[in-house]
C-alpha positions as CSV (number, residue, x, y, z in Angstrom):
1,X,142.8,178.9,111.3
2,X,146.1,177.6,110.7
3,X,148.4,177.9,107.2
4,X,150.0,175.1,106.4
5,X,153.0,175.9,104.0
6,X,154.1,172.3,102.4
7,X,157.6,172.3,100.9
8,X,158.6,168.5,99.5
9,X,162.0,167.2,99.3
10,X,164.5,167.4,96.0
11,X,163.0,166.6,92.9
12,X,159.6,167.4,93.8
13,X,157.3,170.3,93.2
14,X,154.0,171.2,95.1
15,X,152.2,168.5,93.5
16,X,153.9,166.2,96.3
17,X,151.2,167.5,98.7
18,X,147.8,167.1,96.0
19,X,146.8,163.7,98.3
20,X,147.5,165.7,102.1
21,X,146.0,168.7,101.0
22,X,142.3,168.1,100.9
23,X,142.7,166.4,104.3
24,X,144.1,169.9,105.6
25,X,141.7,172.2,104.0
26,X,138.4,169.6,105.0
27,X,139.4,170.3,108.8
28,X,139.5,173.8,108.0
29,X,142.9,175.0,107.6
30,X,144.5,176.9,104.7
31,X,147.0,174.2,102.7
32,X,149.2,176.3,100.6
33,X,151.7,173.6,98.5
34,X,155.2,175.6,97.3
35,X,157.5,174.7,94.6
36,X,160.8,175.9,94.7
37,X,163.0,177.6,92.0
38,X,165.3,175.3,89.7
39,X,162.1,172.3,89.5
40,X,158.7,171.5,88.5
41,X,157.0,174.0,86.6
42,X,159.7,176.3,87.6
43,X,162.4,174.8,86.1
44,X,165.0,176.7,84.6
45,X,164.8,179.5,87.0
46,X,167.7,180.4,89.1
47,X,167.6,178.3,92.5
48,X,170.7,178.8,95.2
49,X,170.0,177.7,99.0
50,X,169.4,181.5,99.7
51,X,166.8,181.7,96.8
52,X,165.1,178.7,98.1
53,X,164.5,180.2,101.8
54,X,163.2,183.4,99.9
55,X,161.2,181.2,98.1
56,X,159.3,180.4,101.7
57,X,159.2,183.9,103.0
58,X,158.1,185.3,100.1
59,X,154.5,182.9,100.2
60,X,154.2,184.0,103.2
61,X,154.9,187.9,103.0
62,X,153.0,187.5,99.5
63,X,149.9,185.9,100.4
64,X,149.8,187.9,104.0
65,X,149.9,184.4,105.8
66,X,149.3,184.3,109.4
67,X,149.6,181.4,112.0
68,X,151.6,179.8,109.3
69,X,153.3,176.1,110.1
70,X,155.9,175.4,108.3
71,X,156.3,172.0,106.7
72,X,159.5,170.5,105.3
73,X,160.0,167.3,103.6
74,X,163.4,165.6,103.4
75,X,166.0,168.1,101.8
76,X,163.3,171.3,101.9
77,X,163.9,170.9,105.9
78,X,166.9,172.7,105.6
79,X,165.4,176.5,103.9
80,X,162.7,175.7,106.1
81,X,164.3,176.1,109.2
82,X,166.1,179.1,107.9
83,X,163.0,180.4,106.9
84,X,161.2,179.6,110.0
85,X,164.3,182.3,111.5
86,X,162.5,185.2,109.3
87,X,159.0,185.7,109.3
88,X,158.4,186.6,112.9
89,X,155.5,186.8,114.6
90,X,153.7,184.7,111.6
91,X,155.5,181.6,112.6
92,X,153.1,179.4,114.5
93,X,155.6,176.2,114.0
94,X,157.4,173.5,112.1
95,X,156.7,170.6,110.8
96,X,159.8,168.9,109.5
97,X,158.9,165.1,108.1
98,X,161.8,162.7,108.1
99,X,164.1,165.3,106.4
100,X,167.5,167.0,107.3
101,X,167.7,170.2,109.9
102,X,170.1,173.0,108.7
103,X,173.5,173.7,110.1
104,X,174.6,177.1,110.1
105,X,177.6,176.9,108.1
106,X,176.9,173.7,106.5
107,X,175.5,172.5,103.5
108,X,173.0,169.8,102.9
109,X,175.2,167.8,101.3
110,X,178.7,168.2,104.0
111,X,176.2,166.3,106.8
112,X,176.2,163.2,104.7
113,X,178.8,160.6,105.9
114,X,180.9,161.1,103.0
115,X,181.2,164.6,103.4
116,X,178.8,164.6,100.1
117,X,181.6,163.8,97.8
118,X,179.7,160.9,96.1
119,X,176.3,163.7,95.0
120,X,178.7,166.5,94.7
121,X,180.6,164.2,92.0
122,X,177.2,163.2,90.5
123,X,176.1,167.1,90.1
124,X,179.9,167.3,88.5
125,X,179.5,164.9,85.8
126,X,175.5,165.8,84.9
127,X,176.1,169.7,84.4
128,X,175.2,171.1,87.9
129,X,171.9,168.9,88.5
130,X,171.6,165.8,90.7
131,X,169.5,163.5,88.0
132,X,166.1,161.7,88.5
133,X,166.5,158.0,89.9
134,X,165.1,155.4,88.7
135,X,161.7,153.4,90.4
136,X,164.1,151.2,92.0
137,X,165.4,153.8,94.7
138,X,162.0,154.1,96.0
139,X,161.5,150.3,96.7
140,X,160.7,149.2,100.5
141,X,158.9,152.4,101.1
142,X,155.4,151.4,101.7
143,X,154.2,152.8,97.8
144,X,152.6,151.0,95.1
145,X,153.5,150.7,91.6
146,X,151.3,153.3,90.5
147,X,152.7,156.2,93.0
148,X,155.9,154.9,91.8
149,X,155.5,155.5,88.4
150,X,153.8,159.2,89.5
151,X,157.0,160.2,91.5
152,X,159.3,159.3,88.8
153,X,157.3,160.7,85.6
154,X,156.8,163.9,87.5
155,X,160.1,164.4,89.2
156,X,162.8,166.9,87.8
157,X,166.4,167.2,87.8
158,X,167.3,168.9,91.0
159,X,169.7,172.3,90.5
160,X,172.9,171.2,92.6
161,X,173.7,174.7,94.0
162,X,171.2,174.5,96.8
163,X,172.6,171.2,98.2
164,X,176.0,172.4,98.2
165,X,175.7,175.7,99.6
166,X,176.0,176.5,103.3
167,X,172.8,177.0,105.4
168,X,172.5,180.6,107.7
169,X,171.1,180.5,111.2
170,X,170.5,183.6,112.9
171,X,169.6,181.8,116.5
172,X,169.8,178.1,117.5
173,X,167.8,176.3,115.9
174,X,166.6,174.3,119.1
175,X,164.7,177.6,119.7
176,X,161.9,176.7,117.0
177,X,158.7,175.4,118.7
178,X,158.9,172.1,115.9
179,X,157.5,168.6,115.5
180,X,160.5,166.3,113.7
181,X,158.5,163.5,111.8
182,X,160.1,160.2,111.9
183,X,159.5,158.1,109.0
184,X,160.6,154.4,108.9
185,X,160.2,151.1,111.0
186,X,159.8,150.6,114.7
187,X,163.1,150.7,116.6
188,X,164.6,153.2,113.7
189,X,166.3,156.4,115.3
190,X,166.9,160.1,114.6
191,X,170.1,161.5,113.4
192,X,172.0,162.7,116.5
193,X,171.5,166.5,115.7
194,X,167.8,165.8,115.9
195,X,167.8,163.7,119.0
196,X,169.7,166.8,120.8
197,X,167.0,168.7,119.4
198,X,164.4,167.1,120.9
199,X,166.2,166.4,123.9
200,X,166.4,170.3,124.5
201,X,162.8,170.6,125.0
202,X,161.0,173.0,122.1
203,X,161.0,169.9,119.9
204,X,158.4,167.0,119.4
205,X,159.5,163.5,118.4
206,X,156.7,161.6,116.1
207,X,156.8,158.2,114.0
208,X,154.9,157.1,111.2
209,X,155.2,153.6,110.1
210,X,155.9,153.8,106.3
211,X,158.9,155.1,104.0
212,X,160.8,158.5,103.1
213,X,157.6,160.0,100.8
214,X,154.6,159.4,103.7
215,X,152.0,162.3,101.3
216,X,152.2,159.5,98.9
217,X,152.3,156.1,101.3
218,X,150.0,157.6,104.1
219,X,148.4,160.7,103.0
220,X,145.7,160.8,105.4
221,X,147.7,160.1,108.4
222,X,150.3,162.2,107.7
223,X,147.7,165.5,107.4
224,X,146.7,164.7,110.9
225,X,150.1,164.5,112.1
226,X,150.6,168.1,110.8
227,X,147.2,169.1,112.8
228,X,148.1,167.8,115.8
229,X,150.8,169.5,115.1
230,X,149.9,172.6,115.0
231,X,147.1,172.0,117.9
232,X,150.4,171.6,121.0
C-alpha cells in the first residue's frame, strides 16, 4: 500500500483533495490530505518556509507513514521537495502537479519574472498576507461556477513569509525519483528548470488537459495520475 501525502497550493487547506481522495483510498491506498500552518483551520499559527517543510515530515514521522508519495500542488511543490530531502527511506516519490520546484537559495517568489516584486509589494500593503482573489482569477480553468464559488468562500489569506523565504536543498534535486504534472493546453511547456529536470532522467513528464486546480476540474483523472504514479 502506498501513502499518498496531498499538500495544495497557497490559499488552500486539505479540503483541496476531498474530491481525489476517495478515488485514492477506493484503489486501496492510504490518502492523507495536509494543511499547512498560517491557513485553513490553522490560521493564525506561525507559518515560515521551514515550518511548512516540517509541517510534511512531521505527518509522516507522526502517523509512522511508509511508502509515502509525496504530492505537491502549485506553491506546496516547493516544501515538498525539501521535504522529500528528509524522510529517508519512507520516500517512495513525488508527485508535483503543475506547481513550482524549490531552488536552494531561492524563494518562491525570486523565480517569478519580476523577481516577485509585484506579490512581495502586495504582502507589503495587506499586513504580511497575500489576499484571496477574486472568482475572476480562476476563469479559463476548466471549473464550473459552483467549484468557483467553493475555492473562493473556502480560501484564506496566505502568510507571506513562506513565499519570500529561501528554499534549502541538501542534494540536487534531479536526484528525486518524481512525476512533474503538467496542467494546461496541448502544446503548453514546462518551465526550463523542470524541463532540465526531466531531461536528467529520474523525472517523469505528464499532461492533463484542464487548468491550474485539476482535484477540482478533473478529480478522477488526476487520482489515477498519482497511482500510476506511484506504480513506475
Amino acid at each position: 500500500m502506498v501513502n499518498f501525502v496531498l499538500v495544495a497550493g497557497l490559499r488552500l487547506g486539505s479540503w483541496a483533495w476531498d474530491d481525489v481522495v476517495p478515488h485514492i483510498r477506493e484503489a486501496g491506498h492510504g490518502a492523507h490530505p495536509l494543511t499547512l500552518s498560517g491557513v485553513a483551520e490553522r490560521r493564525g499559527t506561525p507559518a515560515g518556509q521551514e515550518i511548512h517543510v516540517q509541517d510534511i515530515v512531521d505527518e509522516v514521522v507522526r502517523r509512522d507513514l511508509r511508502d509515502v508519495v509525496l504530492v505537491g500542488h502549485s506553491y506546496a511543490g516547493v516544501p515538498v521537495g525539501q521535504a522529500a530531502q528528509r524522510i529517508g527511506e519512507r520516500l517512495a516519490g513525488v508527485v508535483f502537479v503543475d506547481s513550482s520546484v524549490p531552488v536552494d537559495g531561492k524563494s518562491f517568489v525570486s523565480v517569478w519574472p519580476d523577481g516577485g516584486a509585484e506579490m512581495t509589494a502586495a504582502i507589503e500593503r495587506n499586513q504580511g498576507f497575500w489576499p484571496p482573489v477574486p472568482a475572476s482569477h480562476y476563469d479559463g480553468h476548466g471549473l464550473t461556477a459552483e467549484q468557483i464559488a467553493r475555492i473562493v468562500d473556502d480560501s484564506t489569506p496566505q502568510p507571506g513569509l513562506p513565499l519570500t523565504e529561501p528554499a534549502v536543498l541538501t542534494e540536487p534535486l534531479g536526484s528525486l525519483r518524481a512525476t512533474y504534472v503538467l496542467c494546461g493546453q496541448a502544446g503548453d511547456e514546462p518551465d526550463d528548470d523542470v524541463v532540465q529536470l526531466v531531461a536528467g532522467g529520474h523525472w517523469r513528464l505528464v499532461r492533463m488537459d484542464t487548468g491550474h486546480w485539476p482535484m477540482f476540474s478533473r478529480p478522477r483523472e488526476l487520482a489515477r495520475v498519482l497511482l500510476d504514479a506511484a506504480a513506475e
